[in-house]
DSSP file (Angstrom, degrees, kcal/mol; ACC not computed):
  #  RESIDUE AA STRUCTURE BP1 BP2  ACC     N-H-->O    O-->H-N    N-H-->O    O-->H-N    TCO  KAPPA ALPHA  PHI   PSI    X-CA   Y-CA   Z-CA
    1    1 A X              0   0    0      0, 0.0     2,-0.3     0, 0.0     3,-0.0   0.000 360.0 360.0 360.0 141.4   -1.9   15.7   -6.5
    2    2 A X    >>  -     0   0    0      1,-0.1     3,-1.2     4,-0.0     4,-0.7  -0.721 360.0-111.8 -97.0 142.3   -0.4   14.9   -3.5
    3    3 A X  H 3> S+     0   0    0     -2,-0.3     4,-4.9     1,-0.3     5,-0.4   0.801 118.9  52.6 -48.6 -50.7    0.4   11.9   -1.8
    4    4 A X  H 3> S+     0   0    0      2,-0.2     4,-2.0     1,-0.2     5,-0.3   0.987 115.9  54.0 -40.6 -48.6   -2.2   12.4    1.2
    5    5 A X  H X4 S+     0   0    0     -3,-1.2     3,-0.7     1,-0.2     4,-0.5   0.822 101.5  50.6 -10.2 -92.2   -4.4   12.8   -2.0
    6    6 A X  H 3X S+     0   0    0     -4,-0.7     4,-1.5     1,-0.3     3,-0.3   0.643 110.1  48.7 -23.1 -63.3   -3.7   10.0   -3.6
    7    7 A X  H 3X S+     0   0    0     -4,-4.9     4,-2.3    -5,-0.3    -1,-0.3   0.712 108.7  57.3 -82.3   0.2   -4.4    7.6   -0.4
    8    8 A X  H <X S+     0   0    0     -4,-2.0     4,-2.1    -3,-0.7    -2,-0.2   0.710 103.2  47.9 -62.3 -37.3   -7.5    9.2    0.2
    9    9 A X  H  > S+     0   0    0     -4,-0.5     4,-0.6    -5,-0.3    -2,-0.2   0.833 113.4  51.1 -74.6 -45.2   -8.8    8.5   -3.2
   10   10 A X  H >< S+     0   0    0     -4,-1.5     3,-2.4     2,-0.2     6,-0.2   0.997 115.0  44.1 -53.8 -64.0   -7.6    4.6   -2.6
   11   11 A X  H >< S+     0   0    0     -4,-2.3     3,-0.5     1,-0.3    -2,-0.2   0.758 112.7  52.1 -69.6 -31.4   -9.4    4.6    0.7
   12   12 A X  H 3< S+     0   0    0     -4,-2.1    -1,-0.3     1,-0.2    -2,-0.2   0.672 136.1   6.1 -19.2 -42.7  -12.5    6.3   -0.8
   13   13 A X  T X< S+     0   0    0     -3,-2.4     3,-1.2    -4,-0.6    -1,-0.2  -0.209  72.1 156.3-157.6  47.3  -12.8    4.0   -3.5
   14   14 A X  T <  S+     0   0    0     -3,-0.5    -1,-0.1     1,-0.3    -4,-0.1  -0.090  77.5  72.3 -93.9  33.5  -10.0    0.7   -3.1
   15   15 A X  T 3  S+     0   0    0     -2,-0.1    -1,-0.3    -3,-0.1    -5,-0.1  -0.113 101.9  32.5 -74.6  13.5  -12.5   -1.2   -5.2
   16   16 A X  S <  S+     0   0    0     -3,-1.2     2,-0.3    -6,-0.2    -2,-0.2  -0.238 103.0 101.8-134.5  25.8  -11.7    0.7   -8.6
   17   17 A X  S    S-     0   0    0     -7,-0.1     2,-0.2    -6,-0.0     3,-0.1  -0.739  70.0-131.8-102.0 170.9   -7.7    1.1   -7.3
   18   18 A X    >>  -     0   0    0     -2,-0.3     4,-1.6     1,-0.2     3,-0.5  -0.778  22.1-115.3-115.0 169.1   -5.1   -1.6   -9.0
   19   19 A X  H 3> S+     0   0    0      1,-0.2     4,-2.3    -2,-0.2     5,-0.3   0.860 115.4  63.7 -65.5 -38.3   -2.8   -3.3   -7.1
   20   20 A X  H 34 S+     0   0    0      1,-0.3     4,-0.3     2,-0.2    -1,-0.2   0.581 106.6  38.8 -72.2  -9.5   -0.2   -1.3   -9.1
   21   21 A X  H <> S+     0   0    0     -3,-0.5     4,-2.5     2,-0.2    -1,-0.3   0.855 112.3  54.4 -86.1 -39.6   -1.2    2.0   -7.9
   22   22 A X  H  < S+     0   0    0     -4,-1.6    -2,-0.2     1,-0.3    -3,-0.1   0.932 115.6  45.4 -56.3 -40.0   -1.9    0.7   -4.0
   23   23 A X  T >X S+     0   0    0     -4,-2.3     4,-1.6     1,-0.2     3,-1.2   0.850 110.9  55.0 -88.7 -18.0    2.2   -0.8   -4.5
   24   24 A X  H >> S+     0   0    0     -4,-0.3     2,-1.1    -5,-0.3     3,-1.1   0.995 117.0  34.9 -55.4 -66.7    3.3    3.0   -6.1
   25   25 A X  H 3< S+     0   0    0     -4,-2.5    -1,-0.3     1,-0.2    -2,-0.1  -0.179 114.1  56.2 -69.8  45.6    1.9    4.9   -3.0
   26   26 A X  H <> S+     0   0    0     -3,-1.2     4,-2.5    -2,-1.1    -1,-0.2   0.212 108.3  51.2-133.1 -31.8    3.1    2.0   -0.9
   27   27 A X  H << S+     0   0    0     -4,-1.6     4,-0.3    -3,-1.1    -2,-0.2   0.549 110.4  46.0 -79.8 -12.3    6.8    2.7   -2.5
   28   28 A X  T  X S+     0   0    0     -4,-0.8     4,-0.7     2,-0.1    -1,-0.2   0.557 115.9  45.4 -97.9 -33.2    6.8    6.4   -1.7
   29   29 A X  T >4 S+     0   0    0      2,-0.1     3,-1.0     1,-0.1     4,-0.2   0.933  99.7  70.2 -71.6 -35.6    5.4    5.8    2.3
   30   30 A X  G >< S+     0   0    0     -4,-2.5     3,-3.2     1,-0.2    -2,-0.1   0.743  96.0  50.8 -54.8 -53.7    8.0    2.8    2.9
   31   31 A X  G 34 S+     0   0    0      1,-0.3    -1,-0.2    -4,-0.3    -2,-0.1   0.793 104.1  65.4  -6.4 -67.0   11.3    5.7    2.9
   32   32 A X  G << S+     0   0    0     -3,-1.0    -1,-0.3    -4,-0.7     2,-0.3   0.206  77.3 109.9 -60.8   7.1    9.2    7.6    5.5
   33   33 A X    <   -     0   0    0     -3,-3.2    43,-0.0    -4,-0.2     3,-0.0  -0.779  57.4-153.6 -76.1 155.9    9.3    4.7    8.4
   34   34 A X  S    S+     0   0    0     -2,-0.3     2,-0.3    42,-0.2    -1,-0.2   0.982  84.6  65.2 -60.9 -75.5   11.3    5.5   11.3
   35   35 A X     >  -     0   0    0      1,-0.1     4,-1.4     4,-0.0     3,-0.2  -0.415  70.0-155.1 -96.3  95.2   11.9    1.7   11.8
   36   36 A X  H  > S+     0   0    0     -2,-0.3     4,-2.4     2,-0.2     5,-0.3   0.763  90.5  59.7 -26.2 -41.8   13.9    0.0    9.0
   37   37 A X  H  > S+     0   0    0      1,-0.3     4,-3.7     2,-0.2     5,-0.2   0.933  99.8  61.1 -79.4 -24.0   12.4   -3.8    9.7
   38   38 A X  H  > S+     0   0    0     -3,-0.2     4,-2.2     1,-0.2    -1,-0.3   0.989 106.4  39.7 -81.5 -24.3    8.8   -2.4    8.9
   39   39 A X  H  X S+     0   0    0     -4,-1.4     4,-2.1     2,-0.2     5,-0.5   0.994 120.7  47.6 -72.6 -41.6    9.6   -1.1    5.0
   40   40 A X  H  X S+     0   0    0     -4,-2.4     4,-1.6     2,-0.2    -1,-0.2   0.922 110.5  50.7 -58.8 -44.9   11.6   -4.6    4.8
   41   41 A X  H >X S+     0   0    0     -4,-3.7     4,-1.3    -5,-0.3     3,-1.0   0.984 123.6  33.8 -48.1 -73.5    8.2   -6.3    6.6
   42   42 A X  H 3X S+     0   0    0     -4,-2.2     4,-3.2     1,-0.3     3,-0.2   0.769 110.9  55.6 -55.0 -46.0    6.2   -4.3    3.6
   43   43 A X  H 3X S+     0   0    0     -4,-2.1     4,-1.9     2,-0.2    -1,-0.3   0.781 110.7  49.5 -50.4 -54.6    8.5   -4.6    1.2
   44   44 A X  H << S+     0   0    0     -4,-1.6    -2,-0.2    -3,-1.0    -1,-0.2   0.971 109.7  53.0 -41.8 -66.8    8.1   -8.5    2.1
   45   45 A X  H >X S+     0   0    0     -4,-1.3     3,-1.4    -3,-0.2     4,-1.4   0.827 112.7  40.0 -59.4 -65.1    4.4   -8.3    1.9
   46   46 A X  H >X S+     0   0    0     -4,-3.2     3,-2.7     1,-0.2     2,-2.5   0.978 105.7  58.3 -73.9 -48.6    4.2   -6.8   -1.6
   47   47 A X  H 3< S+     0   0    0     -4,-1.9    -1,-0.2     1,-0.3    -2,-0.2   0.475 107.9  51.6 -57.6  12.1    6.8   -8.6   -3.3
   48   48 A X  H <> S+     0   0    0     -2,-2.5     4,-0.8    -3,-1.4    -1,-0.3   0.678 117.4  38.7-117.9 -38.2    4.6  -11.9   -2.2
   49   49 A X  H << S+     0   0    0     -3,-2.7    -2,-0.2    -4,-1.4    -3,-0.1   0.438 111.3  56.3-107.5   9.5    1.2  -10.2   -3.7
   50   50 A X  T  < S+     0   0    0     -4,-1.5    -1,-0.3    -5,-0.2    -3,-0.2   0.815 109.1  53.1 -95.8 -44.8    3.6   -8.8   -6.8
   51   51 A X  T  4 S+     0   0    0     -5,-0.4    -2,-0.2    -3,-0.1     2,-0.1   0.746  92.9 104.9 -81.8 -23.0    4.4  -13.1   -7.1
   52   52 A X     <  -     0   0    0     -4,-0.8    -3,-0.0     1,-0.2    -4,-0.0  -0.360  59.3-161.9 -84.5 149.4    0.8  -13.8   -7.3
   53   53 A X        +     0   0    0     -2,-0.1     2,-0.3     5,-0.0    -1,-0.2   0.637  64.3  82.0 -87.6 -20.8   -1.0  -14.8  -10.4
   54   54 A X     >  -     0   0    0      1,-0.2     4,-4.0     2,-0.1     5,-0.3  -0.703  62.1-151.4 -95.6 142.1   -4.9  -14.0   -9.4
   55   55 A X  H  > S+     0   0    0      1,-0.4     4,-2.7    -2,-0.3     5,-0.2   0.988  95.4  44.2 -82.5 -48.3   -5.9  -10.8   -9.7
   56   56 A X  H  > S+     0   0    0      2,-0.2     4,-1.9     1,-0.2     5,-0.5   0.877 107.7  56.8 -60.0 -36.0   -8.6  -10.9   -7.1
   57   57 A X  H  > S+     0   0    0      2,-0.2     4,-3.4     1,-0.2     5,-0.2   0.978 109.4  62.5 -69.1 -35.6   -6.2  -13.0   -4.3
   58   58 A X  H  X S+     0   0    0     -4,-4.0     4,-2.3     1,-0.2     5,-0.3   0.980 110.3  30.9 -27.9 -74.1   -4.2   -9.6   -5.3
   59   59 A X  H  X S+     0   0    0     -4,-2.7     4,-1.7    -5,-0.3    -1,-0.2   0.780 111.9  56.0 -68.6 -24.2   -6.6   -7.5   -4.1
   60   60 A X  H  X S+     0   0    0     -4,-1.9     4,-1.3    -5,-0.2    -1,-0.2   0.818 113.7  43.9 -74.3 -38.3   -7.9   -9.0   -1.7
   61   61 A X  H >X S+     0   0    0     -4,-3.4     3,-0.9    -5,-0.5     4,-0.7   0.993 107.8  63.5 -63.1 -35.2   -4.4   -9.3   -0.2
   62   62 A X  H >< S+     0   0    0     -4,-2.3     3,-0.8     1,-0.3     4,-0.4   0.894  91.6  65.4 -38.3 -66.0   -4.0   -5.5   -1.3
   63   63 A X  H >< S+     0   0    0     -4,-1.7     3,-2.1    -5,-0.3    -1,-0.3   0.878  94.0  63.4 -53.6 -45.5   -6.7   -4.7    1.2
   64   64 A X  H X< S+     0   0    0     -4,-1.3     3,-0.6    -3,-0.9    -2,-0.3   0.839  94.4  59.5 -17.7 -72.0   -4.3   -5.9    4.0
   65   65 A X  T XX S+     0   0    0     -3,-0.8     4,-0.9    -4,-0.7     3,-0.8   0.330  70.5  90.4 -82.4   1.2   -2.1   -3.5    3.5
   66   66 A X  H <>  +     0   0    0     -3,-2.1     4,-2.0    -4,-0.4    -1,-0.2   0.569  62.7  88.7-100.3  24.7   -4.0   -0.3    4.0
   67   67 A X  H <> S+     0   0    0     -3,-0.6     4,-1.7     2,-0.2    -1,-0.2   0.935  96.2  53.6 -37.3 -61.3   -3.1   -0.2    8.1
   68   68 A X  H <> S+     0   0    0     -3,-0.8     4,-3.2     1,-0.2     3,-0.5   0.931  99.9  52.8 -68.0 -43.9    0.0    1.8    6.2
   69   69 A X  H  X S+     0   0    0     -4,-0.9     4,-2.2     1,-0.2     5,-0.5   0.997 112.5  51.0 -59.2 -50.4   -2.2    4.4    4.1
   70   70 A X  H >X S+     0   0    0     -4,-2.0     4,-2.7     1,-0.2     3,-0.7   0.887 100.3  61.7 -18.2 -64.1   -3.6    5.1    7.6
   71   71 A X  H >X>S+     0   0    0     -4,-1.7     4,-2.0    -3,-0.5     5,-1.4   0.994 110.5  41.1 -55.8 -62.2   -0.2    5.5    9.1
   72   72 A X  H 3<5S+     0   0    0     -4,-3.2    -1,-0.3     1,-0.3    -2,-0.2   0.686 107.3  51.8-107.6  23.6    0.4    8.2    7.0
   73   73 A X  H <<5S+     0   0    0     -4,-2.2    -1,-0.3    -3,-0.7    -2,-0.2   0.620 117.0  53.7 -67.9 -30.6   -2.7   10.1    6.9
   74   74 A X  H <<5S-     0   0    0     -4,-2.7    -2,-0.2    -3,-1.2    -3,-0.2   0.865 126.6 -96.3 -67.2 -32.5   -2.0    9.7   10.5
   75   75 A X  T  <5       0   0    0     -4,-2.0    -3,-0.2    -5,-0.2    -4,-0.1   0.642 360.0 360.0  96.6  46.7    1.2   10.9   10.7
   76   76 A X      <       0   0    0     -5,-1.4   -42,-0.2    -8,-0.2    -4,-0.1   0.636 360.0 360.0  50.1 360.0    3.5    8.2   10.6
């Protein structure tokens, strides 16, 4: 399955995703910025919802972040 897949399926259906899949495909787009400060900015961003202990403030933070699946269904 392919990555476009993959976030298609999230965005289809991000209430049955885990945070741990959303941060797998989130670790395969960051490589693919142009821009260095935004994977460090994401990189930021999970490693803060990676620190958290409730599984729902997870997800609900989780939901933030899928501006990036966009981006690269968009085409980066």
């Amino acid at each position: 399955m392919s990555l476009e897949d993959q976030i298609n399926i999230i965005l289809d259906d991000f209430e049955n995703a885990t945070p741990e899949k959303i941060f797998d495909i989130l670790n395969q787009i960051k490589p693919l910025f142009k821009n260095e400060l935004i994977s460090e900015y994401l990189q930021g961003k999970m490693q803060k919802i990676q620190d958290s202990v409730d599984e729902q403030d997870k997800k609900k933070q989780c939901k933030a972040l899928l501006p990036y699946f966009d981006w690269y269904v968009q085409g980066l």
